[in-house]
N, C-alpha and C positions, 0 to 999 in steps of 0.2 A: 504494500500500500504506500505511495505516495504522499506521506505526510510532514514533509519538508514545511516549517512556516517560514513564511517570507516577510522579510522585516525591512521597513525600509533604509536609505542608506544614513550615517549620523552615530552617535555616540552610541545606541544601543543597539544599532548592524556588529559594531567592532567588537559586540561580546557576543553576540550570538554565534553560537554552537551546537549544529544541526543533531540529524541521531544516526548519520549516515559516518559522522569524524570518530577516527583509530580514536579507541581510550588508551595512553601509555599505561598499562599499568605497571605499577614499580615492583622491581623485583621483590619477594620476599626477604631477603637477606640485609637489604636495605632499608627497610623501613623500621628498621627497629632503630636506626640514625632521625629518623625525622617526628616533629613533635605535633599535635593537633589538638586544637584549644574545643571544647565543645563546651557551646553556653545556654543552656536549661536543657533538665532530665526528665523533660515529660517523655510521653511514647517516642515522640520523633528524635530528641536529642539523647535519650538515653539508648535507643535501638541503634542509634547511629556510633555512641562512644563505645555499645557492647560489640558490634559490629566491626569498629576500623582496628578496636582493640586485636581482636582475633583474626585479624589482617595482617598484625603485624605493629602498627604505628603506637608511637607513645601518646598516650592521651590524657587532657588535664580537664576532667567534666566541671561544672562550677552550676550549682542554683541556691536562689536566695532560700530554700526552704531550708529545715535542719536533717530532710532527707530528701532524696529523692523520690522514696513513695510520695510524696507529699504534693509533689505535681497537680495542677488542674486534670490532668488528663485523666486521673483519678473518677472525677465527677463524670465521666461520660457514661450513660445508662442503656441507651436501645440497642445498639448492636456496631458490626462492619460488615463491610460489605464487600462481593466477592463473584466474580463471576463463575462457579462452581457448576450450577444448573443441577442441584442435586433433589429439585421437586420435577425436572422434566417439564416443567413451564415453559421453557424454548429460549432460555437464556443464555449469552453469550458473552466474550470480549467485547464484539462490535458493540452489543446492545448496550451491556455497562458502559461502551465510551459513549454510546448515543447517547442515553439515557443523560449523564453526566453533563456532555456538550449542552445538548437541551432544555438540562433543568438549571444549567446557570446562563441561559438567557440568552447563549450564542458567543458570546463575552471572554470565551476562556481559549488559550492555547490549543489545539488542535491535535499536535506532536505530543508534548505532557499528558493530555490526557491518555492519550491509546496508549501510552505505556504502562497509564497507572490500570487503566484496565488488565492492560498484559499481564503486568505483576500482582496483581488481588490474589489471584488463588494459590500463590507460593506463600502468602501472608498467613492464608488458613493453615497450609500444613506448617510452617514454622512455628506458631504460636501449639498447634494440638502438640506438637513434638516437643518442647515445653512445657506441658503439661496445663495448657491455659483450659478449664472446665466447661467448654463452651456446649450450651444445650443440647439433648441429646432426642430422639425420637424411642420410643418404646422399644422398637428393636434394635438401639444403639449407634445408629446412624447419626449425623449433627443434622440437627433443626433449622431451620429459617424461618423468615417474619417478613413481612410485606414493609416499607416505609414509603414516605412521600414522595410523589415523581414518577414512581413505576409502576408495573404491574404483571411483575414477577416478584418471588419470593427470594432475593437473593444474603438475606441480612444476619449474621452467624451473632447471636448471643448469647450471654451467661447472666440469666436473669435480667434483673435490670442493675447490673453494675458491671459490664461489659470492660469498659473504662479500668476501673482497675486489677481486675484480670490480666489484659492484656499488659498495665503498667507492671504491675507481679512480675510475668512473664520476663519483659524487660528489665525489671531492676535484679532480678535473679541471675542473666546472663550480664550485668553487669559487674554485681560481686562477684561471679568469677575473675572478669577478667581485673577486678581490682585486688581479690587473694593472689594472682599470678603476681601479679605490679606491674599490668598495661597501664589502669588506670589507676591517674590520681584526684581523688575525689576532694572537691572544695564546697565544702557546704556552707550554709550559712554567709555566702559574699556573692556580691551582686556587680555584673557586670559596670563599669563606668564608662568607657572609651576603647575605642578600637585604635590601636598604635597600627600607622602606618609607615614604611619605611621602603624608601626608593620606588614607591607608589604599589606596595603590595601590604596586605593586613597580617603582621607579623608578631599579635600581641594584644593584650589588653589591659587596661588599669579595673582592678577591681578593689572593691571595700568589704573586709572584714565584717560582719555587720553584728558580730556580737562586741569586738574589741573596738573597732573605729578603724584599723591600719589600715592606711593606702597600701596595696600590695602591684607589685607589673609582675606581667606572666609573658611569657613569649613563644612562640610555636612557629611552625611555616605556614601556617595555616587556621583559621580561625570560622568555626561553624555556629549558626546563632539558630538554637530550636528553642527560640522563647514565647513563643506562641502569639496569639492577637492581641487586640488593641480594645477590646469592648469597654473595659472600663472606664474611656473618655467619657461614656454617657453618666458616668458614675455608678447609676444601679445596672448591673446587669447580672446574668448569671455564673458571670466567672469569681475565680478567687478573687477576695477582696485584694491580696497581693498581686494581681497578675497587671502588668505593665507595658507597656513598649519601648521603656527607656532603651533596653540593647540594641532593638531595630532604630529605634530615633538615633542613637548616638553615631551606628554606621552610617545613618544617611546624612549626617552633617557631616561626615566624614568622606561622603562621595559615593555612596552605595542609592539607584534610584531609589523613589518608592512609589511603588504601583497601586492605581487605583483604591486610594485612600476609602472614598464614602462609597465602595460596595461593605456593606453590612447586613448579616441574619439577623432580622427579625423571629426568634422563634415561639410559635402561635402556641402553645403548651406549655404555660410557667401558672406558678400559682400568683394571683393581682398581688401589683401594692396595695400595701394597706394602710400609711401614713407617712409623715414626713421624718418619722423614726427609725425608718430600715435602711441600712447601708448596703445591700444585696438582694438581687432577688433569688430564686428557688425554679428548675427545672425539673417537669414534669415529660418523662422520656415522649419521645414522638410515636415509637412502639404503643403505645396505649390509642392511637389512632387505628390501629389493626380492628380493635374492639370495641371501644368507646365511642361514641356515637355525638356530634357536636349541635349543640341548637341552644334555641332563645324562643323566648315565649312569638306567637305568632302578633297577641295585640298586646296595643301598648300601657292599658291598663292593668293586665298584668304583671309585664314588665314594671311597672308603677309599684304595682302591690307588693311584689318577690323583695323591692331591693327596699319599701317600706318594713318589711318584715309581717307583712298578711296574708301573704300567701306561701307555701313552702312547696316547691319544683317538683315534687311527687303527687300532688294534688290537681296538674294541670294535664288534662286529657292530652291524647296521644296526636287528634286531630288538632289542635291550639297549639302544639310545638314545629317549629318552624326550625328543618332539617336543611341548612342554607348552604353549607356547603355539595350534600347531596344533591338538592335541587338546584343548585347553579351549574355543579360540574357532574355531572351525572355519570360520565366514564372512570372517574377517578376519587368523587365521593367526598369523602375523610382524610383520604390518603393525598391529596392534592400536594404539590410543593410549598416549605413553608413561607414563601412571601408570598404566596396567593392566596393560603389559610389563613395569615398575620392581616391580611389586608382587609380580608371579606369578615373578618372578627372585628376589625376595626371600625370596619364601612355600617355593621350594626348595630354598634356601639354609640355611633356617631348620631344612631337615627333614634335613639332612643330605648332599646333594648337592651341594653347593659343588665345586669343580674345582681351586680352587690351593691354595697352601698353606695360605692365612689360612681357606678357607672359602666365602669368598665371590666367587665367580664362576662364569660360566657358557658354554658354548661358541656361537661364533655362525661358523656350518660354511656353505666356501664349496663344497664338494668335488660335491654336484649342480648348481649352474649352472656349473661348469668344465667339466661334461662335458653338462650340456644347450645350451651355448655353443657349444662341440665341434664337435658333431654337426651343426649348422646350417653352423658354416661348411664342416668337410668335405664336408657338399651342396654349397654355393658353389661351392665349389674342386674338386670332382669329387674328392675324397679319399676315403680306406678309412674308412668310419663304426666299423668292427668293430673298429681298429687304437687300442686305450687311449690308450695314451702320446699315438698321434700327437692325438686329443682330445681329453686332459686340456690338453695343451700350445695349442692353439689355444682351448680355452675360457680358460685364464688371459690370455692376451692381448686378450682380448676385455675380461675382467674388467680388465686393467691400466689399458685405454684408460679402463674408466670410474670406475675408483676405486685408479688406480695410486699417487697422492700418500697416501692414505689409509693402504695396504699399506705400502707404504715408510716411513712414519712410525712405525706400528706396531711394524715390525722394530728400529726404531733405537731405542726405547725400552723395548720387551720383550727382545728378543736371540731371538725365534724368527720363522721362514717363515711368512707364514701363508698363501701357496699349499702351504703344504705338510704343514701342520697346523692346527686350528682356532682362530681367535683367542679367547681370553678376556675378557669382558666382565663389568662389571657396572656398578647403578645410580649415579649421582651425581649431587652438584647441578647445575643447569645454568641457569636461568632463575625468571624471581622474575614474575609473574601479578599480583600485587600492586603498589604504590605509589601515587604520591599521585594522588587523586581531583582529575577534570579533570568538565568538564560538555561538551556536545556539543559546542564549540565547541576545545576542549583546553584550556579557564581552568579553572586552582584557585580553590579558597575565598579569594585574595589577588588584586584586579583587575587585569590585568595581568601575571599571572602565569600561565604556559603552561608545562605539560608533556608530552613528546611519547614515542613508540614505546616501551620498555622501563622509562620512569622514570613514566608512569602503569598507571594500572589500565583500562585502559577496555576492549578488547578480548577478550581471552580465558578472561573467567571465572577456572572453578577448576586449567584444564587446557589449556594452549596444543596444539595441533597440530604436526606438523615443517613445517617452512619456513614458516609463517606467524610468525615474528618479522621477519624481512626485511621481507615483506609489508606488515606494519603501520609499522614504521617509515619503509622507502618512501613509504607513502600518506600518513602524516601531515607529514612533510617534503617531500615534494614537493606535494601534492595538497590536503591537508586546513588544517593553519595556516596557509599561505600566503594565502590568502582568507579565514577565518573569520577572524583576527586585524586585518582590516581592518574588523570590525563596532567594535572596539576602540577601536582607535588615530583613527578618521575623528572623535574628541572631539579629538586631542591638536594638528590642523591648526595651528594657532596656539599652541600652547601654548610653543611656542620649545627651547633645549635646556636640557635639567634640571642644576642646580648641585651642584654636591657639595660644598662651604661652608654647610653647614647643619648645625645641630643632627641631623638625624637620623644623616644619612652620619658624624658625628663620634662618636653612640653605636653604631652600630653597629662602627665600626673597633676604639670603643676594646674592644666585648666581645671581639673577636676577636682582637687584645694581649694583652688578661687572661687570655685561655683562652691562648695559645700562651706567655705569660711564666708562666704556673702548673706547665705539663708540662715547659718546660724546666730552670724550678729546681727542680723534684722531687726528684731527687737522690737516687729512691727506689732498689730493689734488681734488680729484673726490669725485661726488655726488654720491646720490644710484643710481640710474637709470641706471649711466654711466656702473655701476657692470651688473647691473640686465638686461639691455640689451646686453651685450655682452653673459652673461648665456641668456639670449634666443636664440641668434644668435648660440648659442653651441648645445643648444638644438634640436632648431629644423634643424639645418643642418645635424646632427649626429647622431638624438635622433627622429626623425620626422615618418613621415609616411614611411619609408624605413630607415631597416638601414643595417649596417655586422658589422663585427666582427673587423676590422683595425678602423674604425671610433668609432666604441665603446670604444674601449682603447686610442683613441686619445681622446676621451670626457671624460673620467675618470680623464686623465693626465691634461688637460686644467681645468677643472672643479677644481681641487686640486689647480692648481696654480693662477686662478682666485682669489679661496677663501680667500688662505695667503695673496696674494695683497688685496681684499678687508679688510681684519683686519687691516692690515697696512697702508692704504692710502684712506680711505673712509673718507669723510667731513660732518660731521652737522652741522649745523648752531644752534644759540641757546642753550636752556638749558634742564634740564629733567625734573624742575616741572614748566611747561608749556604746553600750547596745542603746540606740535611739530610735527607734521604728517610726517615730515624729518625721526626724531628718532623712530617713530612705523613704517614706510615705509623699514630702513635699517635695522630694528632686525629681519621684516620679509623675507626681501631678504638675511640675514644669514642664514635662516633655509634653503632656494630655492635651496644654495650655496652648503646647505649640503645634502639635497634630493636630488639635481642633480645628483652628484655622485654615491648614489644608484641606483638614473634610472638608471643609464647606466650601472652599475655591473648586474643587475639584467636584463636588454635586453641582457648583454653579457654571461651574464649564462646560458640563456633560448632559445637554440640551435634550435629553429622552428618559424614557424608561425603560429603564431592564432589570429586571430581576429585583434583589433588597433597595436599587436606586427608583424609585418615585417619585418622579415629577408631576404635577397637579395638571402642567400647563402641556403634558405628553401623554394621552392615555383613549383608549377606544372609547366609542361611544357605551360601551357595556362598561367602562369604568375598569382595562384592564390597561397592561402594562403596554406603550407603543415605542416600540423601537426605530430607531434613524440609521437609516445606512451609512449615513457620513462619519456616526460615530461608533464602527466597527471599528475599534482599536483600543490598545494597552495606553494610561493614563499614565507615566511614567513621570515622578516630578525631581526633577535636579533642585537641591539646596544651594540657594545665595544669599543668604545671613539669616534673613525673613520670610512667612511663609507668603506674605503678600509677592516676594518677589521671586519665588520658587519657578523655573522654567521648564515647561511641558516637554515632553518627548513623547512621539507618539509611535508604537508598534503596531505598526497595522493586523489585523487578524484573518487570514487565507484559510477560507474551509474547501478544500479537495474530496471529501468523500463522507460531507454531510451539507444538504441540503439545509443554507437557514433562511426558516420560515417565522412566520408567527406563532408563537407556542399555542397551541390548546388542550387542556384539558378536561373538555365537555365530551 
């Protein structure tokens, strides 16, 4: 297949590295000479440092947690995804790339993806072979699960904490190679600055974050699997610790960054519910296989439910209003989640909201409890006609496979939701976006590598459910591991890199400057008080809907935000100390300053695709309408400010996929 992407001619033609170019790879014997910095241990950078380890290469892993279990990646619940076809649904490579191409909107690399489809089902047997516990079918086979976008069964999980399983997996093959002394493990310090030298990334400054000590590290090479950016909105579903300072700090350092404001909206989190939560809570997408999503049909209901006089079990079957099924009738529940996030929104907006605030929607388990039931009463030669005894065997059904999920629910809403219908609505969840890598996973700095969630390379405008795993998996196990060796087979002799030099010396010292600026500030406000009001900017502006007047009002805001935050943000304490104050406000400067790009970069990109919504681009059904002009990679070159950041644009060549208008009706 012909899947050469064609890129036009300019700074990001000179990186681009087709799939057709010799990978050198380095001898074995050699690589035990050369050193590889890898910076966060979630699936992608820990698969990647257990991976280059037993390659051969010395590896120095670094995440802010005090382990590496401790990763986001942890949190991920429904599944990954695989093109295995092991229900005989008629799935494929191609179809998983199609599938993939399609459900982010047209928007994503062409070449990247059909590899990552290539490589899915090598992910499955290396994780089983591992021993990762992934569900099993009655006669021992592994199980599948439907997710949104498709309509095959392709999605391999363990329960609903899939996530850390497969992070198990990888932190297991990690201790080994750190019992060996491939790797050396730096916990507890957070990336600061990418050292650059003779114009390749040969190092980093990092911070102790229990003691305070500025520390430089050096390698031939430097890999960033730090994951997304969602946090800028402030509430989302990631850790409260998860940041983009590593990604920000390479791209002030000359690493592009791609398509800032693609953002997941994901339509299955449980609502806020005041100005007191500093994170929301994800409800897996898997629960979409069974649960069934609606809103009162009139709006006196909806009145009554969020007054509290009427309770969601009381409202006839005819009076509930099944809006995703009746909108998209091919695809149901299971729809992609910016088109689920949107059409939740769009009834939200009309007056059907469910809780108090407004905005939520029901996602009803009460028919597969009793199409459950029924199956197994057959099994067991039971009364099919007898409710209760069916309701009660379909819940246990449902417990086996989304019992951690229920249960979590409970503990943080204070309602059954075997017993009434959960409440949902949209939230941040996943960032599409970051910095531009070329087929290889090099940024615009040589030597410089970023993998699963901290580039853009995959998913367009619109990720799929359980293809984050996925991706992350392949390029850490499967993908850098080898392409990285076209690299490094220059550095054989190059011996170990010194950090006694002029560069490593300017580099530390910005990193000083900036951390001795914020500490003697001595201003009035805490970070939060910053970093919440940039959420509030965000997603009112910046959110699942935006245009073009609120764009430039968030650009404006977002700038004037920031200067006040320099000038009147407060730490307490000092910098050689554990200060979680002082790592919490360096990283809400970067938020400060990505924010801004979001919003230059949704205000440039004159259409809709995927998680990007514009008001002022959309069909007359109110879907998403895409512009041919703006098929291409948003690619932005840092020059001081984000106002003055300069586009690049990668054009996008699809060879052996037809792009049309998506539907799923």
């Amino acid at each position: 297949m012909a899947l050469d992407s064609k890129i036009p001619e300019g700074p990001l033609a000179d990186k681009w590295t087709n799939h057709k170019n010799k990978i050198n790879l380095v001898n074995p014997a050699n690589k035990r000479n050369i050193d590889v910095i890898v910076v966060g241990t979630g699936l992608a950078g820990g698969s990647a440092a257990a991976t280059l380890a037993e390659l051969g290469y010395n590896v120095k892993a670094f995440c802010f947690q005090d382990s590496p279990r401790r990763a986001h990646s942890i949190a991920a619940q429904g599944g990954i995804n695989a093109a295995k076809n092991y229900q005989g649904d008629g799935d494929s490579t191609y179809r998983l790339f199609y599938d993939t191409v399609k459900g982010g909107d047209y928007r994503s690399r062409e070449a990247n993806v059909y590899r990552l489809a290539e490589v899915s089902t090598n992910i499955i047997d290396q994780c089983v072979a591992q021993g990762v516990p992934f569900a099993r079918e009655y006669g021992g086979l592994l199980d599948n699960r439907s997710f949104g976008g498709v309509l095959v069964s392709r999605t391999f999980y363990a329960a609903g904490q899939t996530g850390q399983q497969l992070l198990l997996g990888a932190y297991s093959a990690m201790n080994r190679q750190i019992g060996r002394g491939k790797i050396k493990m730096y916990n507890r310090h957070e990336m600061l600055d990418v050292v650059i030298v003779d114009g390749k990334a040969r190092g980093i400054i990092a911070r102790d974050l229990v003691s305070g000590k500025i520390e430089r590290h050096s390698a031939h090479a430097v890999v960033l699997g730090t994951g997304g950016y969602g946090n800028v909105f402030y509430l989302s579903t990631n850790a409260m610790g998860s940041n983009v300072t590593a990604a920000w700090k390479a791209h002030k350092r000359g690493a592009f960054f791609a398509n800032p404001c693609y953002t997941q909206i994901h339509p299955t989190c449980i609502p806020v519910s005041g100005d007191h939560q500093s994170k929301l809570t994800l409800m897996s997408e898997s629960l979409r296989n069974d649960g069934r999503i609606w809103v009162p049909k009139k709006l006196e209901d909806a009145e009554a439910i969020r007054a509290g006089k009427l309770k969601p079990t009381k409202i006839a079957e005819e009076d509930r209003d099944y809006y995703l099924e009746r909108r998209y009738p091919a695809f149901g529940n299971l729809v992609p989640r910016d088109v689920a996030s949107r059409a939740a929104k769009e009834r939200c907006d009309a007056g059907y909201g469910v809780n108090a605030t407004g905005e939520a929607v029901y996602l009803d388990f009460a028919d597969a409890f009793m199409r459950y039931g029924r199956e197994q009463a057959l099994v067991k030669g039971l009364d099919v006609n007898d409710d209760v005894l069916v309701k009660k065997l379909g819940q246990e059904v449902v417990r086996t496979k989304y019992g951690n999920l229920f249960q979590m629910y409970e503990k943080i809403v204070d309602e059954n939701p075997y017993e009434t219908p959960m409440m949902i609505y949209p939230a941040v969840h996943y960032t599409m976006g970051g910095v531009w890598v070329d087929y290889n996973l090099m940024t615009t700095i040589p030597g410089c590598y970023a993998i699963g969630e901290a580039n853009f390379s995959d998913h367009g405008a619109n990720r799929l459910g359980a293809s984050a795993l996925m991706q992350g998996l392949a390029d850490g196990y499967f993908v850098l591991p080898y392409t990285i060796g076209d690299y490094l087979a220059d550095d054989i002799r190059t011996g170990p890199i010194p950090t006694d030099t002029k560069e490593f010396d300017e580099a530390e010292k910005s990193v000083r400057d900036n951390i001795n600026h914020l500490i003697n500030n001595k201003g009035k406000h805490p970070v939060d008080y910053f970093h919440k009001r940039l959420g509030k900017i965000m997603w009112n502006k910046c959110g699942m809907s935006r245009n073009a007047e609120d764009l430039k009002s968030a650009i404006d805001e977002i700038a004037e935000l920031r200067a006040e935050f320099w000038k009147d943000v407060m730490i307490p304490g000092s910098a050689d100390e554990y200060n979680e104050e002082l790592a919490k406000a360096g990283r809400v400067a970067d938020f400060l300053e990505l924010g801004e790009l979001f919003a230059k970069d949704a205000l440039q990109r004159e259409e809709s695709a995927g998680g990007h919504f514009r008001e002022e681009y959309q069909t007359p059904e109110g879907e998403a309408k895409r512009r041919k002009e703006f098929q291409y990679v948003s690619a932005w070159e840092y020059k001081g400010e984000p106002k003055d950041a300069v586009l690049h644009k990668e054009e996008l060549v699809y060879e052996n996929i037809e792009v049309k208008e998506r539907s799923y009706k």
